[in-house]
C-alpha positions in Angstrom: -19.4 -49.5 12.7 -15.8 -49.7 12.6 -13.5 -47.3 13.6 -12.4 -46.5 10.0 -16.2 -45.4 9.6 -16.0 -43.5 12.7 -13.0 -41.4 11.8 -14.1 -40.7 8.4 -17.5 -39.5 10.0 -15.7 -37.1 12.4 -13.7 -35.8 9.7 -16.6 -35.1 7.2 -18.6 -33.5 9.9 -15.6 -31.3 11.1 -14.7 -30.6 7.4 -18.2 -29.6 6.8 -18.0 -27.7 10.0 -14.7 -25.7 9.1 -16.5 -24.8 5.6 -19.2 -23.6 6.7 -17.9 -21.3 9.2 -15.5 -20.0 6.7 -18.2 -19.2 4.4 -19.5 -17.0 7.2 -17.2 -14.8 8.2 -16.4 -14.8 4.4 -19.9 -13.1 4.0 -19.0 -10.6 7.3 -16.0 -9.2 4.9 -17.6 -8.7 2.1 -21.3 -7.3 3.7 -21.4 -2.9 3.2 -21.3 -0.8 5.8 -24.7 -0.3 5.4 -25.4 -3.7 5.9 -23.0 -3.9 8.9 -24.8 -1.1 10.5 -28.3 -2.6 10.1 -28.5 -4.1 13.5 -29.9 -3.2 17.0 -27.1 -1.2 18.9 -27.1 -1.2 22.9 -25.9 2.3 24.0 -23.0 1.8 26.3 -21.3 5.3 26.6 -22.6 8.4 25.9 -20.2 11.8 25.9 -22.1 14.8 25.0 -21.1 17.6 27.3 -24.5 18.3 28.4 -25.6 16.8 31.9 -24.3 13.4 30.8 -23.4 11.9 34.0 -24.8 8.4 32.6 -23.1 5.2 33.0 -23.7 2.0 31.6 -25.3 0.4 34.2 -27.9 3.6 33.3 -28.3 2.3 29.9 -28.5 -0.9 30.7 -31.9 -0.2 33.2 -32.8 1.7 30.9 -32.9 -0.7 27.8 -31.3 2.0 25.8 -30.8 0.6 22.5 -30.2 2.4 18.7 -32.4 0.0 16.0 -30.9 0.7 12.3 -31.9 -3.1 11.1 -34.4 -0.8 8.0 -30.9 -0.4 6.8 -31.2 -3.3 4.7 -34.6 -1.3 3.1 -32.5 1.7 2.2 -34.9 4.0 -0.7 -34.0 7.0 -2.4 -36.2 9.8 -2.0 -37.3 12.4 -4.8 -34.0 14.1 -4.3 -32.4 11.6 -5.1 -30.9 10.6 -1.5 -30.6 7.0 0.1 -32.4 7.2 3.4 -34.0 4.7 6.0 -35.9 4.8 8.7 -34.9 4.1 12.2 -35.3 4.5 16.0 -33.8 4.7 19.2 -35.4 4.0 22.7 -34.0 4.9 26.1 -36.4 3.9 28.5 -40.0 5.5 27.9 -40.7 6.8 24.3 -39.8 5.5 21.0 -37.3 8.3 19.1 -37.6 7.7 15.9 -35.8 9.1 12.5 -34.6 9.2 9.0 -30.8 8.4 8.4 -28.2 8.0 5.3 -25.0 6.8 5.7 -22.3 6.9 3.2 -18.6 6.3 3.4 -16.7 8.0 0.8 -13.6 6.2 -0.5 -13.2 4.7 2.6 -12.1 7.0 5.1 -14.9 9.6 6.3 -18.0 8.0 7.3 -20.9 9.8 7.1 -24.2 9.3 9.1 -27.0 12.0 8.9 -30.0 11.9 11.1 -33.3 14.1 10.4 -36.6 14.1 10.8 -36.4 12.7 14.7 -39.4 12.8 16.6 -40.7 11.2 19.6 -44.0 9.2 20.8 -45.3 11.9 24.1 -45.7 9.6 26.9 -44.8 10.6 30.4 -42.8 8.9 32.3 -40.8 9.0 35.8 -37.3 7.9 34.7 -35.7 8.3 31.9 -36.9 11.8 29.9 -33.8 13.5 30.5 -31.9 11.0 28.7 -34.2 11.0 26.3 -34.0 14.6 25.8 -29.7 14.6 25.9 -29.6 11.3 23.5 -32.3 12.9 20.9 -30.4 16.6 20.7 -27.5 14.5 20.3 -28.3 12.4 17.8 -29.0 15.7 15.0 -25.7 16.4 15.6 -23.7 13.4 15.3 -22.5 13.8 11.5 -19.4 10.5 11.8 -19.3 6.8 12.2 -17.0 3.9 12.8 -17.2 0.5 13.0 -14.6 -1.5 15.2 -15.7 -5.3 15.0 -18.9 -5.2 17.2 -19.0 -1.2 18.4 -20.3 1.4 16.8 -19.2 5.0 17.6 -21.0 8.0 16.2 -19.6 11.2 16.5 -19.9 15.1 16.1 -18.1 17.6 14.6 -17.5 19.8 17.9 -16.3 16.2 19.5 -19.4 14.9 20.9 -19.6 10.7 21.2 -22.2 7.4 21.3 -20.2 4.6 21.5 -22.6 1.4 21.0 -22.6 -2.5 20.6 -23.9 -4.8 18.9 -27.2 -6.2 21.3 -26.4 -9.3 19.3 -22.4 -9.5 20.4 -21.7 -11.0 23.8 
């Protein structure tokens, strides 16, 4: 092969290369929020006013993690509203929920969470946080997205700050 040949080979694969990845984050600008939010979320900070003396290192152990992937399978109920289904675990039980999320000419974000229930087992470690995130999570009414962090928020200032469990 001569080095003609070669060149031209390295500059069709990084040509390809640089298409390719353009096309991706291309995709990334144009995805909803909806579809932005339908990922797993790794809990990373939790402010809620209410025995939260947690740290990430807590979460962590605890494999706390938010899963809103059934955002892609949004439905509409008889109501008319766009819901999915969802859930959260922090170490023991599966929380599980309905949600909508909505964002209204661009600048508030809403996120409602309802019907959130919980599997009943027992566990040693980990029911207490349970307990805080699931209050919590009725109330938080707000959310942002900030490249790979999601924060979810309530009215009375209460915060979940997440990210993306595929993000390093």
């Amino acid at each position: 092969m001569s080095n003609k040949s070669i060149f031209l080979s390295v500059l069709l694969f990084f040509s390809t290369a640089l298409l390719f990845s353009a096309c991706k984050s291309n995709k990334t600008a144009n995805m909803t929020d909806n579809e932005k939010l339908a990922r797993e979320w790794m809990l990373i900070e939790m402010d809620v006013k209410e025995g939260d003396n947690y740290t990430k290192e807590n979460f962590t152990k605890a494999g706390a993690k938010l899963d809103l992937t059934k955002m892609k399978d949004i439905t509409t109920d008889l109501e008319g509203k766009r819901m999915a289904q969802g859930n959260a675990f922090m170490g023991c039980n599966t929380i599980f929920f309905t949600l909508t999320a909505n964002s209204k000419g661009g600048m508030d974000k809403n996120i409602e969470f309802g019907q959130i229930g919980m599997t009943k087992k027992a566990c040693q470690e980990n029911m207490n946080l349970e307990t805080i995130f699931g209050r919590a999570l009725s109330e938080m009414t707000k959310y942002e997205l900030d490249g790979h962090f999601l924060t979810l928020s309530s009215f009375d200032g209460k915060k979940m700050k997440f990210v993306a469990s595929d993000w390093d």
